[in-house]
N, C-alpha and C positions, 0 to 999 in steps of 0.2 A: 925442816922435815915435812916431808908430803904427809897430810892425814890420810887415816884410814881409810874413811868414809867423806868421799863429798860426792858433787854432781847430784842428779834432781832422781829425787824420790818419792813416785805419786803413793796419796795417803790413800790408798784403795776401799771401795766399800763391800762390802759382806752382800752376796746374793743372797737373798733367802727366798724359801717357798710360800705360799699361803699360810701353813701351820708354822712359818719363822724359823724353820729347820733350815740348815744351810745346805747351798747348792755348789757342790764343788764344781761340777762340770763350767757351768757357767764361772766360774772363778778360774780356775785353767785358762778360758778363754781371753778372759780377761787378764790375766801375767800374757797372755803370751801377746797380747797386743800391745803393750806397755811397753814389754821387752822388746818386739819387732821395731816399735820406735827408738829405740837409742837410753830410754833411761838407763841406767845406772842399778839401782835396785828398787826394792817397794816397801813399804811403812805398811804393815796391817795389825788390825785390833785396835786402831788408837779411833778418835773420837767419828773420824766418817766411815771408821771400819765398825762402828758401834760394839765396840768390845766389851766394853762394861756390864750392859743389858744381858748379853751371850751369857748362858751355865758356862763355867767351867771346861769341861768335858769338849762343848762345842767350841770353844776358843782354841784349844788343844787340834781339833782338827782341821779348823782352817791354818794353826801356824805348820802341821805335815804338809799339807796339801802346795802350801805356799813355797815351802824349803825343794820341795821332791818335785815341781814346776817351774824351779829356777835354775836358768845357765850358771854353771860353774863361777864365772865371772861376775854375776850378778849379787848382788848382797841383799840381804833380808831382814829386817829390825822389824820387832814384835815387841810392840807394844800390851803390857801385861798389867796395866794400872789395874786395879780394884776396888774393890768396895772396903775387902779386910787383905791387911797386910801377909797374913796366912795365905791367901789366893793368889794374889802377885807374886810372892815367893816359890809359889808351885809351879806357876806358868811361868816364873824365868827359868828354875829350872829345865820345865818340861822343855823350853825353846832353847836350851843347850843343846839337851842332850839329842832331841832332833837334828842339829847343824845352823840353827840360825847366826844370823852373826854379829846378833846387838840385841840389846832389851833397850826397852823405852817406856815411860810412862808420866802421866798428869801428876799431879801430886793429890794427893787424897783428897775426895770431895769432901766438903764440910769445913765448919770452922772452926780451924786445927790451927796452935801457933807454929811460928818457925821452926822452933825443938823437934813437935812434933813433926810434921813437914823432913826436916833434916834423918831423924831421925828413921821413918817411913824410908826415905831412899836411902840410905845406910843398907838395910834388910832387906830389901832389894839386890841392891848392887854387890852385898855380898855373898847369895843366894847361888849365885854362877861365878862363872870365872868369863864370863859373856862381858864386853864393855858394854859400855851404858849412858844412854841418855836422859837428861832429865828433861823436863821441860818448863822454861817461863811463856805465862799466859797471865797476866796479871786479870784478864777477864775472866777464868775460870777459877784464880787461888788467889787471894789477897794477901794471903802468907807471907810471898815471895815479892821482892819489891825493890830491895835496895843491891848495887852491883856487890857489895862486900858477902851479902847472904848465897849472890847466885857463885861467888868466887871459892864460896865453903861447900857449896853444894858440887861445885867443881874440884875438888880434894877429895873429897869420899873415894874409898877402897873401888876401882874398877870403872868407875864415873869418866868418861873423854868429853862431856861435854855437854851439849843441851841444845834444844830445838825452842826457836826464840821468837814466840809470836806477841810481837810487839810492835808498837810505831818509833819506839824510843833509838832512834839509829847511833844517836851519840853514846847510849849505854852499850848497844853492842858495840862500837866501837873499840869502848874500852874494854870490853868484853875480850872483844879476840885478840886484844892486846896481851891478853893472858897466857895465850897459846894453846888455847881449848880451841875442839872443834865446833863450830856454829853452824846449823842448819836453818836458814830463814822459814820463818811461820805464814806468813800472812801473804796469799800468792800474789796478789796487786800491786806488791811491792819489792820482788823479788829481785829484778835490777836492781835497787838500791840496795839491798841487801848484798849484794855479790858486789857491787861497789864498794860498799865500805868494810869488806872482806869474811862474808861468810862463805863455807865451803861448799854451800849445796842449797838445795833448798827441799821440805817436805811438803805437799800440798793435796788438797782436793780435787781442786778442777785441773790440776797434772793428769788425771786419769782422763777426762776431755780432750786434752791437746796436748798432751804427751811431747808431739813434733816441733812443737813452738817453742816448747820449754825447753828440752833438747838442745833447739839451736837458739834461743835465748841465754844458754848456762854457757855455750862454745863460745859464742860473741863474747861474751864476758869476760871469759878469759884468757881470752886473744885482744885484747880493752878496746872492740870494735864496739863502743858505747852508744855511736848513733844507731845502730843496731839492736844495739840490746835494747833502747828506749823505743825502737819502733815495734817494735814486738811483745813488749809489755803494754805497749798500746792497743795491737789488737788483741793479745788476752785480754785484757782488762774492758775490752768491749764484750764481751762473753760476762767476764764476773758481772758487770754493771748489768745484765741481766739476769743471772741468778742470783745474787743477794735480795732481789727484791721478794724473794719467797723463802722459807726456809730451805735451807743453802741444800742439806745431804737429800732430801726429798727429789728437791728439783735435780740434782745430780742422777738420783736415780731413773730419773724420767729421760732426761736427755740420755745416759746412755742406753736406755732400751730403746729410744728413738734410734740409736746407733746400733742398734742389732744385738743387744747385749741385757736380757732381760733381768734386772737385779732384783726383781720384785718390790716390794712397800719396806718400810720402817718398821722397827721394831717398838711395839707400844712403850712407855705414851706417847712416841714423838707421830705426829698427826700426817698422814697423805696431805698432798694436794689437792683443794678441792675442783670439782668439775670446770668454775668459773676460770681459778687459776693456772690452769691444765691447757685451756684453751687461751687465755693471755700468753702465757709461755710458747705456743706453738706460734702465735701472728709475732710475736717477737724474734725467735727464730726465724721464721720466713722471711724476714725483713730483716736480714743480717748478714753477712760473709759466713755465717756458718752454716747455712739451708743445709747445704750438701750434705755435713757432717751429721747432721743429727735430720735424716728422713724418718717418717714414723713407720 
């Protein structure tokens, strides 16, 4: 059976203004350049869309905005994690009833056992009649850990599956041996991931290169693997530059180098400073991506 959802899903980031108010227009722009590339659909509100930080209220409007600036064709997972399980519950619904066409979310910050955890996406995922994804991040939840817990978390009412950022490729493995659907986490290693058979992948710097990825996810599965490997190579000369700064900052910088002004972070996660600002530009200059990210 074909899943619902695969093909590459960039994790998009939230424009905001000086006062942190969000900037639709500039978000429009942004789907529609994603979209022009070939993805698939978009991932917003999860961790580089800084959903968590957002009131309520303002999450609710970027998930309109998002629904009502996508082709028919195109799919929309909205990430609706929260702080209390009351607010997740509101915002799966509200991303029903707008048209989205998946909910997603972290597992609750703090340290919560697996009951808890399990129980958190249960109230979720029954909140809508939206599928749903969970996510393993063993760097964000210690919770979650062993394949038999992510396998119960994959039962829950409405649940198709989980976005899997991890190195662990033999547990996804077994994973998709399941028949759940698998989203790859970690973009650096997304051919592998599509190798050992997930159906997509959600990422960050997909909103960067969109085009690579694109034809990264084709190659793949058409199993023109020397292909796919060559192209995970030049992504991954891009990531090998951003990781060396705080990942969604520096994101946000390269793409207003790209004509796409997303403004700063949302307190407390910290700008880039002056020093780093100007490292990242001689790096770029000295890259295959000049072109792509001019100031």
């Amino acid at each position: 059976m074909t899943p619902i959802f695969q093909g590459i899903y960039p994790a998009l980031v939230t424009p905001f203004d000086e006062a942190g108010q969000f900037k639709p227009a500039v978000f429009e722009r942004l789907l529609a350049r994603v979209y022009d590339a070939g993805v698939h659909g978009v991932y917003v509100l999860g961790s580089t869309g800084e959903g968590i930080p957002q009131a309520v209220a303002q999450r609710k409007v970027v998930t309109e905005v998002a629904v009502q600036n996508s082709p028919p064709d195109k799919r929309v997972i909205v990430h609706v994690g929260a702080v209390t399980t009351a607010d997740a519950v509101e915002l799966a619904q509200h991303a029903a009833r707008q048209g989205a066409h998946a909910v997603s979310s972290l597992p609750p910050l703090g340290l919560y056992s697996f009951a808890e955890v399990r129980d958190y996406y249960r109230a979720v995922a029954v909140a809508s009649d939206l599928p749903m994804l969970v996510y393993f991040f063993p760097g964000a939840s210690a919770a979650i850990s062993t394949l038999d817990q992510l396998l119960e978390l994959c039962a829950l009412p409405n649940v198709i599956g989980l976005k899997f950022t991890d190195f662990d490729l033999f547990k996804l493995m077994r994973l998709k041996e399941s028949g759940v659907t698998i989203f790859n986490g970690y973009d650096e290693v997304l051919a592998a991931g599509l190798l050992m058979g997930t159906d997509g992948g959600i990422g960050t710097t997909y909103s960067l290169l969109p085009e690579h990825y694109v034809r990264l996810y084709a190659a793949a599965r058409a199993s023109r693997w020397e292909e796919a490997r060559a192209l995970q190579r030049e992504i991954n000369e891009l990531i090998s530059i951003v990781v060396q700064y705080p990942v969604i900052p520096a994101t946000k910088l390269l793409l207003r180098w790209a004509g796409f002004e997303c403004g700063e972070c949302l307190l407390p996660r910290r700008a880039l400073t002056p020093e780093e600002i100007t490292r990242l530009r001689e790096q770029i200059s000295q890259s295959r991506f000049d072109e792509l990210f001019k100031k």
